[in-house]
VEXDOTOR-912636 format. One line per 10 residues: number of its first residue (from 1); their letters; for each residue x, y, z of N, C-alpha, C, O. Coordinates in steps of 0.02 Angstrom, whole numbers, plus 50000, padded with zeros to 5 digits. Each point is the difference from the previous one (the first is absolute). Example, Ala and Ser with C-alpha at 12.3 -4.5 7.8 and 13.67 -1.06 7.14 Angstrom:
BEGIN
1	AS	50660:49716:50390:49955:50059:50000:50045:50060:50000:50052:49999:50033; 49930:50054:49931:50042:50059:50003:49961:50055:50037:50025:50055:50008 .
//
This chain:
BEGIN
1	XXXXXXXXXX	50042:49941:50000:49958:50059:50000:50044:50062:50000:50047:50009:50038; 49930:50039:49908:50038:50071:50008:49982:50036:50055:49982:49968:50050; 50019:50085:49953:49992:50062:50053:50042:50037:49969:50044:49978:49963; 49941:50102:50054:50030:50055:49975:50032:50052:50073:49975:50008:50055; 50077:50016:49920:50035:50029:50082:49988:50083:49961:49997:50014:49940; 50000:50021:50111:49995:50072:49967:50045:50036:50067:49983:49992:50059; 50081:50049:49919:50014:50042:50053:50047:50061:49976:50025:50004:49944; 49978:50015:50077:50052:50085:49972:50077:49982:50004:50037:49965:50035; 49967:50066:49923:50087:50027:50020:50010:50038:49933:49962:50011:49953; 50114:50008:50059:50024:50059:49956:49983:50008:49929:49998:49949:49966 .
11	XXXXXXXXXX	49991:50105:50007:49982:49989:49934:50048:49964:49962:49993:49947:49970; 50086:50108:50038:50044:49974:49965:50043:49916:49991:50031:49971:49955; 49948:50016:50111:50033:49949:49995:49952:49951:49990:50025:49944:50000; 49905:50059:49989:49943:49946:49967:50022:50022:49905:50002:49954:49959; 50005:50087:50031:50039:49993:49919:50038:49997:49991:50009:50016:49941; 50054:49964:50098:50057:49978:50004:49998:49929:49992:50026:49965:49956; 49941:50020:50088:49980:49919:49995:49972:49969:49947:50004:49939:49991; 49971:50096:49978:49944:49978:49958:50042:50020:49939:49990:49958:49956; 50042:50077:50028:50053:50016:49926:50045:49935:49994:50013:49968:49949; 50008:50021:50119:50060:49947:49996:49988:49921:49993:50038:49957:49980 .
21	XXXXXXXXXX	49876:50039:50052:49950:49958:49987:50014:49994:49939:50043:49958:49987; 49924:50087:49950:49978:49997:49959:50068:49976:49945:49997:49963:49951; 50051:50064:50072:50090:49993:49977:50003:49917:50002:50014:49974:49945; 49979:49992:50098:50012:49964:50030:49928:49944:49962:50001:49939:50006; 49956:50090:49967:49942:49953:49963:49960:49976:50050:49958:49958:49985; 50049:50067:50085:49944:49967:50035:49957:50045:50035:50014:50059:50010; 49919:49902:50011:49952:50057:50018:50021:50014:50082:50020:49959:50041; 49964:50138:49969:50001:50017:50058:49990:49951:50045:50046:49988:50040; 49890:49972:49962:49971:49950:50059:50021:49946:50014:49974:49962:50042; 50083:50026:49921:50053:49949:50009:50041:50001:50035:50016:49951:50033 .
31	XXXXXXXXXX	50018:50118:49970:50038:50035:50044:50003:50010:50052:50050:49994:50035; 49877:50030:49986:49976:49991:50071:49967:49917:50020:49986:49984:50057; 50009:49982:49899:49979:49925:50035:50048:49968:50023:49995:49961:50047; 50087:50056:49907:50054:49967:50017:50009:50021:50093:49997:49968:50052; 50017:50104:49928:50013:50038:50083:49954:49957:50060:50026:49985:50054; 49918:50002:49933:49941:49967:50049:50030:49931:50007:50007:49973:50055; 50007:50005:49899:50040:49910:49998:50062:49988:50047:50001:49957:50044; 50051:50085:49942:50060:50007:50016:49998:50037:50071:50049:49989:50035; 49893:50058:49997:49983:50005:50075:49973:49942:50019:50025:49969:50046; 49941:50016:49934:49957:49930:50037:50071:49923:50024:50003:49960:50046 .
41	XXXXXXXXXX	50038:50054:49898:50038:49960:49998:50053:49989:50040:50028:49950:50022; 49984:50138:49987:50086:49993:50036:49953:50026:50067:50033:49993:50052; 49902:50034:49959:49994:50024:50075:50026:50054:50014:49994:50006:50062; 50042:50056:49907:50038:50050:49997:49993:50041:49950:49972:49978:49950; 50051:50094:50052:49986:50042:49959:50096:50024:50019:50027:49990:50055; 50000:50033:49899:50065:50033:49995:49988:50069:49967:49981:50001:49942; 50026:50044:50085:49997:50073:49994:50073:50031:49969:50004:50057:49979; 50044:49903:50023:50079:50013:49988:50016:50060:50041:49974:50014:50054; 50074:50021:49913:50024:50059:50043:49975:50048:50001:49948:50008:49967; 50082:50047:50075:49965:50051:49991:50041:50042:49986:50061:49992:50004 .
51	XXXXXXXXXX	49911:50057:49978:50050:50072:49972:50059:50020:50026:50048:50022:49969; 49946:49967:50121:50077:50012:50022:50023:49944:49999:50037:49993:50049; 49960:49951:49913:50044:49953:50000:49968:49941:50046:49999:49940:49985; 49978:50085:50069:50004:49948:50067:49926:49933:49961:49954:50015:49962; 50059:49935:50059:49939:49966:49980:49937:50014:50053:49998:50018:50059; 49941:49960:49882:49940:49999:50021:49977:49924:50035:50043:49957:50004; 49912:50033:50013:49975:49948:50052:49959:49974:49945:49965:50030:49959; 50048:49895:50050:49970:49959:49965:49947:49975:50046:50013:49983:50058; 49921:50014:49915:49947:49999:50042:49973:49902:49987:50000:49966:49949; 49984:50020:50106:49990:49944:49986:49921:49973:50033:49980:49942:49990 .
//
C-alpha cells in the first residue's frame, strides 16, 4: 500500500534535489524512499560536520 508524506523544507534545496534527481534519471520520490530505507535500516541519522569543523551528533 502507498501513502503520501507531505512536509516543508527549503525551496532551494527541494530543486536541488530534484535537478540532480532528474541528472541522475531518477524520480524525486526515490530519493526520499531511499533516505526512509537506509534510516529504518541503520537506526541513525548522520548530520556530518558542522561549519566549525567540530562534528554533529548522530541521532539514533
Amino acid at each position: 500500500m502507498k501513502t503520501t508524506v507531505m512536509f516543508k523544507t527549503d525551496k532551494k534545496r527541494k530543486e536541488a534535489v530534484q535537478k540532480l534527481a532528474k541528472k541522475w534519471g531518477i524520480p524525486f520520490s526515490a530519493i526520499m524512499n531511499q533516505l526512509m530505507r537506509d534510516f529504518i535500516e541503520r537506526g541513525e541519522l548522520d548530520f556530518g560536520r558542522k561549519s566549525d569543523g567540530s562534528s554533529s551528533p548522530i541521532l539514533h
